[in-house]
C-alpha positions in Angstrom: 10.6 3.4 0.2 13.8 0.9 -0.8 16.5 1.9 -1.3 18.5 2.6 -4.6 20.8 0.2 -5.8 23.9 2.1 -7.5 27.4 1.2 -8.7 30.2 1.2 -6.6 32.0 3.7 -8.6 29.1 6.2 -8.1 28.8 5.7 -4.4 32.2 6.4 -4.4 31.5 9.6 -6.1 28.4 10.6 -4.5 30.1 10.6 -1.0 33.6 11.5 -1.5 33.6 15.2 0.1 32.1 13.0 3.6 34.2 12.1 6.8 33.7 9.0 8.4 34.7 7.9 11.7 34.8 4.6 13.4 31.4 3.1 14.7 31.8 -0.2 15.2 33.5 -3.8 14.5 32.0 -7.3 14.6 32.5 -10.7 12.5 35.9 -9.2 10.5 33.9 -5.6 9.4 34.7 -2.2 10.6 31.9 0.3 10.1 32.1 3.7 9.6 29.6 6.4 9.5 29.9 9.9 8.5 26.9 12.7 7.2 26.8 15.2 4.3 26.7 18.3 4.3 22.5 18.3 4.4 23.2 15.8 7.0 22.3 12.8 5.1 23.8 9.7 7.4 26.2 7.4 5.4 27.7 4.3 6.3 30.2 1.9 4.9 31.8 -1.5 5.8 35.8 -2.1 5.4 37.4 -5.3 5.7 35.1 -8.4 5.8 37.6 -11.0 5.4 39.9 -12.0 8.3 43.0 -11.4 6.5 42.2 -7.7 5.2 41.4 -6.6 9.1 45.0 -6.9 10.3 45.9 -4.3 7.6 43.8 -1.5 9.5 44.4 0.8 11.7 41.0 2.1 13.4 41.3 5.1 15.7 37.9 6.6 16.9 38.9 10.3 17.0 40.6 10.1 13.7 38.3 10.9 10.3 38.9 9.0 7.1 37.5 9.8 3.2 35.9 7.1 1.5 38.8 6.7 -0.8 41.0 5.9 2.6 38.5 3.6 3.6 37.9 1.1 0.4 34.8 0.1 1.2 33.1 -3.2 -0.1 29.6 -2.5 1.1 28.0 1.0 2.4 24.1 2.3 2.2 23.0 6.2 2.9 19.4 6.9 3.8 18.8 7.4 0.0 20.6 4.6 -1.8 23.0 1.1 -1.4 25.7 -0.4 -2.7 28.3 -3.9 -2.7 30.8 -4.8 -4.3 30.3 -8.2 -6.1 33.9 -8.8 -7.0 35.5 -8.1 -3.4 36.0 -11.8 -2.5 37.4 -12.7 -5.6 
């Protein structure tokens, strides 16, 4: 089954009680995964852009909210998001 497509703002919404730590880093993205409470996987993608990377600070132990985050791309097992207007 695909998944659904929503708006950034809902994603944002949906998953905003979840923790996410550090997963992995490759081409200018960090990627973060965290699970809900019914232990629904979640994971999102921060920086993208060379200049944007420098501005993190990525621990693995540490946890970090969505709103923290600013994701411009992330996907659950249910539904998918990205956000269209991050590179301009």
């Amino acid at each position: 089954m695909p998944k659904q497509a929503i708006k950034i703002e809902e994603f944002y919404e949906k998953y905003k009680d979840v923790n996410f730590k550090f997963l992995s880093y490759y081409k200018f993205t960090f990627t973060y995964r965290g699970f809900t409470s019914d232990g629904e996987e979640v994971k999102v993608d921060v920086g993208g852009i060379a200049e944007y990377i420098y501005k993190n600070r990525v621990c693995v132990s540490d946890t970090y909210n969505i709103e923290k985050l600013q994701p411009y791309q992330g996907e659950s097992d249910s539904v998918t998001f990205y956000d269209f207007q991050f590179y301009i």
